[in-house]
C-alpha positions as protocol buffer text, in pm:
chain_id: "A"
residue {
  index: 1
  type: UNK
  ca { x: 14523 y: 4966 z: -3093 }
}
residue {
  index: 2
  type: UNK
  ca { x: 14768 y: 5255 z: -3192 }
}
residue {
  index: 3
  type: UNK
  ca { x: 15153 y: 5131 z: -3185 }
}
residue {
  index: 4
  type: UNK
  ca { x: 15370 y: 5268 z: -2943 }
}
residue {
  index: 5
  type: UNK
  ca { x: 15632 y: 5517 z: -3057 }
}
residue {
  index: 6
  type: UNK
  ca { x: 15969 y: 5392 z: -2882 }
}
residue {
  index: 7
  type: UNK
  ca { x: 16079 y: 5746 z: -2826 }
}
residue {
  index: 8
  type: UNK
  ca { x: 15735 y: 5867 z: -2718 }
}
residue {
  index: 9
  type: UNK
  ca { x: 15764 y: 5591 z: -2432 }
}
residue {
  index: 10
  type: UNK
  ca { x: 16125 y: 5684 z: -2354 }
}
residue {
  index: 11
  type: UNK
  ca { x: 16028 y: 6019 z: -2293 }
}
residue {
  index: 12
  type: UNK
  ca { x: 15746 y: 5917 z: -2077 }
}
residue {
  index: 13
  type: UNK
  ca { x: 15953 y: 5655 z: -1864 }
}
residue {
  index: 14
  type: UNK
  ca { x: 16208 y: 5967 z: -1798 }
}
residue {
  index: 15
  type: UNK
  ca { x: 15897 y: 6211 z: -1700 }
}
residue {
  index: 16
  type: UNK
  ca { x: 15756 y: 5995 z: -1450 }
}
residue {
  index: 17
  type: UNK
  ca { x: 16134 y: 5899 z: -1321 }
}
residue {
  index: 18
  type: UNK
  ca { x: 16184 y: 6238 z: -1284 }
}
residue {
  index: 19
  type: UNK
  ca { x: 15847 y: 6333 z: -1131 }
}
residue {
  index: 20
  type: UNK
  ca { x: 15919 y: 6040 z: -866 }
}
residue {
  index: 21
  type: UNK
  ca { x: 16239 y: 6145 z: -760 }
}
residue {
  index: 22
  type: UNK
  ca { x: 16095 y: 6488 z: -723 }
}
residue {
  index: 23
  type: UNK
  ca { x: 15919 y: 6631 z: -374 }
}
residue {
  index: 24
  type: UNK
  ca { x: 15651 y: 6735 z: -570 }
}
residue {
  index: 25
  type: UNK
  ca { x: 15277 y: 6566 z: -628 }
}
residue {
  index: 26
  type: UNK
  ca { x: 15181 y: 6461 z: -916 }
}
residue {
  index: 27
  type: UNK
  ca { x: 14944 y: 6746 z: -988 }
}
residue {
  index: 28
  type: UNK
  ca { x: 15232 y: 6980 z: -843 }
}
residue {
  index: 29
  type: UNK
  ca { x: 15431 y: 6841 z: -1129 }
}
residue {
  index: 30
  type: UNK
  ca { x: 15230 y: 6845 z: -1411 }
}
residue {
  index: 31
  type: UNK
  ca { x: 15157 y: 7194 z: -1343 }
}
residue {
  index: 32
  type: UNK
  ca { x: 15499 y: 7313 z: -1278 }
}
residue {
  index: 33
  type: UNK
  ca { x: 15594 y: 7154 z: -1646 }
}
residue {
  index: 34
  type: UNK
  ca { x: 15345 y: 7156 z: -1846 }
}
residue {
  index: 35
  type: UNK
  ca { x: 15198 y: 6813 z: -1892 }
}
residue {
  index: 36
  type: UNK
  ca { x: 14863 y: 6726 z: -1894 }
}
residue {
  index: 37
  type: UNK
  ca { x: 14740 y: 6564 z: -1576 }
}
residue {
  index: 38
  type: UNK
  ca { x: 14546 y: 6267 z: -1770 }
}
residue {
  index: 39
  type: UNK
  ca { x: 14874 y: 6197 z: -2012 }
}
residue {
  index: 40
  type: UNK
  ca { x: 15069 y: 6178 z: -1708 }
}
residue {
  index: 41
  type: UNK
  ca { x: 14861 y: 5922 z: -1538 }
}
residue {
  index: 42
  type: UNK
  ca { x: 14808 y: 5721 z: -1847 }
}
residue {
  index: 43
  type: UNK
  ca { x: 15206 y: 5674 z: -1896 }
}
residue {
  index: 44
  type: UNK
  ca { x: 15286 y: 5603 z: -1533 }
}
residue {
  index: 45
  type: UNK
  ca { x: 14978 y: 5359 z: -1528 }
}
residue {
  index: 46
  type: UNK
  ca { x: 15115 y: 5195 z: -1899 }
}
residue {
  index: 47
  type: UNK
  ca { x: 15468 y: 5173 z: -1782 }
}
residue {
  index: 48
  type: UNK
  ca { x: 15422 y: 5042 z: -1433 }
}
residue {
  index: 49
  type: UNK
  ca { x: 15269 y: 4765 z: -1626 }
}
residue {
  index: 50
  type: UNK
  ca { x: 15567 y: 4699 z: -1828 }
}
residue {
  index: 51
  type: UNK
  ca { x: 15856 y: 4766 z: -1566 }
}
residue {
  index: 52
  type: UNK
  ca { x: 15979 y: 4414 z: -1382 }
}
residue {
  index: 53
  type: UNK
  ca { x: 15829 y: 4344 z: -1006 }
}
residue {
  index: 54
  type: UNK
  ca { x: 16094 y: 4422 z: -751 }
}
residue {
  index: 55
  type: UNK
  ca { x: 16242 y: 4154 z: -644 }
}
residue {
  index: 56
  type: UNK
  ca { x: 16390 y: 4120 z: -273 }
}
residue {
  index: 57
  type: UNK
  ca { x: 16671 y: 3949 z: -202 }
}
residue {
  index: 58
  type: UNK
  ca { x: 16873 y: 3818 z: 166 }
}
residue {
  index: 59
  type: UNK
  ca { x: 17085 y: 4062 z: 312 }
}
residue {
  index: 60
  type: UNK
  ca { x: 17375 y: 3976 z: 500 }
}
residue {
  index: 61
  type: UNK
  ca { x: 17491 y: 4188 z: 758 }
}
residue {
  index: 62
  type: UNK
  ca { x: 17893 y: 4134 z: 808 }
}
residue {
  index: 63
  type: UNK
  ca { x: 17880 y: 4262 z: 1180 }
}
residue {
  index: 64
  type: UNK
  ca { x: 17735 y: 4539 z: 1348 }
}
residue {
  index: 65
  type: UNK
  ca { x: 17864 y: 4888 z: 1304 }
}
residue {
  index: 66
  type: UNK
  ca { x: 17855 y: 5144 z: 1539 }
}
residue {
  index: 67
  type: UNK
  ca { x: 17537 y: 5417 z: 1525 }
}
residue {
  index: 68
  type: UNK
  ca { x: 17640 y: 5691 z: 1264 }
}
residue {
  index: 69
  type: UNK
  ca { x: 17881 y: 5519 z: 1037 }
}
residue {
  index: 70
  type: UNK
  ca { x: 17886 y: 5411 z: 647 }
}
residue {
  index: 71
  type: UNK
  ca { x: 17698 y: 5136 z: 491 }
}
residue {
  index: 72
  type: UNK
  ca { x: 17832 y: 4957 z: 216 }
}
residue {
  index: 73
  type: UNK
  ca { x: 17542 y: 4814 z: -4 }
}
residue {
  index: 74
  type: UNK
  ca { x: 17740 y: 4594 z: -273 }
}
residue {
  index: 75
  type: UNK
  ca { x: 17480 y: 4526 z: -602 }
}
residue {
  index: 76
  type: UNK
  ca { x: 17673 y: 4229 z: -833 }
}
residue {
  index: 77
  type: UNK
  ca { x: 18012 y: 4429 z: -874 }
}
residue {
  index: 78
  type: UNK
  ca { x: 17934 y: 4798 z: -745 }
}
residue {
  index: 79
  type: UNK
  ca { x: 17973 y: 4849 z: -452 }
}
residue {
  index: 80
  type: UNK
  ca { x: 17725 y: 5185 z: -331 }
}
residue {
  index: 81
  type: UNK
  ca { x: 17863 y: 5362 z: 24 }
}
residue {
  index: 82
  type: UNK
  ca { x: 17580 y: 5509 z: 215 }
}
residue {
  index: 83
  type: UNK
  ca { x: 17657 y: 5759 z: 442 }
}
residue {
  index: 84
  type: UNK
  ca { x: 17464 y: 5917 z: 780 }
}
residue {
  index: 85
  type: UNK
  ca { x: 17164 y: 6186 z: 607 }
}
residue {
  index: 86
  type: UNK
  ca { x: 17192 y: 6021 z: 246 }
}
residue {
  index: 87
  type: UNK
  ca { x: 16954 y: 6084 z: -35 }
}
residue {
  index: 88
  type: UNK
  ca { x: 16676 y: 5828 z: -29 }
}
residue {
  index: 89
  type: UNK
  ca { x: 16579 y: 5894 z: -381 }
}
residue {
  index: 90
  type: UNK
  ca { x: 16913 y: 5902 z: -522 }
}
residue {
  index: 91
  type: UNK
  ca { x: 17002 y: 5564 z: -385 }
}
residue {
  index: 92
  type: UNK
  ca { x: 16635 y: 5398 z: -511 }
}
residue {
  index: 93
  type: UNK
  ca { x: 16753 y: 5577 z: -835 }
}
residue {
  index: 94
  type: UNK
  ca { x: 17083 y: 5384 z: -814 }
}
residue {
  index: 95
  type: UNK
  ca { x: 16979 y: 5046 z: -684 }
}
residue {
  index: 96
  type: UNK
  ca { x: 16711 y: 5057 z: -975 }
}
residue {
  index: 97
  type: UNK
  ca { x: 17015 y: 5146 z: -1223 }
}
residue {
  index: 98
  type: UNK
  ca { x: 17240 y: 4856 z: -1103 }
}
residue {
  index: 99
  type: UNK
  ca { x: 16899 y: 4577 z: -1119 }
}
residue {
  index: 100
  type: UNK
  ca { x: 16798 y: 4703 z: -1459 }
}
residue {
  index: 101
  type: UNK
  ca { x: 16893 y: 4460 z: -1738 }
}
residue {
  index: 102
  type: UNK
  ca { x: 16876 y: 4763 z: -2009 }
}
């Protein structure tokens, strides 16, 4: 088995990041940048292998808000306010950020 160039892989992990945050399909993606469909699917399927499982953990809710107002999601010591029509993406982007031991 070939070794795995550590910048190769860095690249990939940012190409699929990107293409997930994105609206577009995979094939949508590849297309609109240039990659080749197969290399694509062979780096998402070799670095979902590698990434950690999600893990869930108890939320506690410190009262009910009124329909319409902020959310504060605190992750260890940031604290992330989410606001009426927020960006789903961004805020998987960020939770992922704040979980990640890198």
């Amino acid at each position: 088995m070939k070794p795995v160039n550590g910048t190769n892989q860095e690249k990939w992990r940012g190409i699929v990041r990107e293409q997930g945050l994105s609206a577009l399909s995979v094939n949508a993606f590849c297309t609109k940048h240039g990659y080749a469909l197969h290399q694509f699917r062979y780096w998402k399927e070799k670095l979902r292998h590698q990434e950690p499982a999600l893990r869930f953990v108890p939320a506690v809710a410190a009262g009910r808000a009124p329909t319409g107002t902020d959310l504060t999601l605190e992750i260890g010591r940031a604290r992330i306010v989410i606001r009426p029509g927020f960006d789903r993406a961004l805020l998987l982007e960020a939770v992922r950020a704040l979980g990640s031991d890198e």
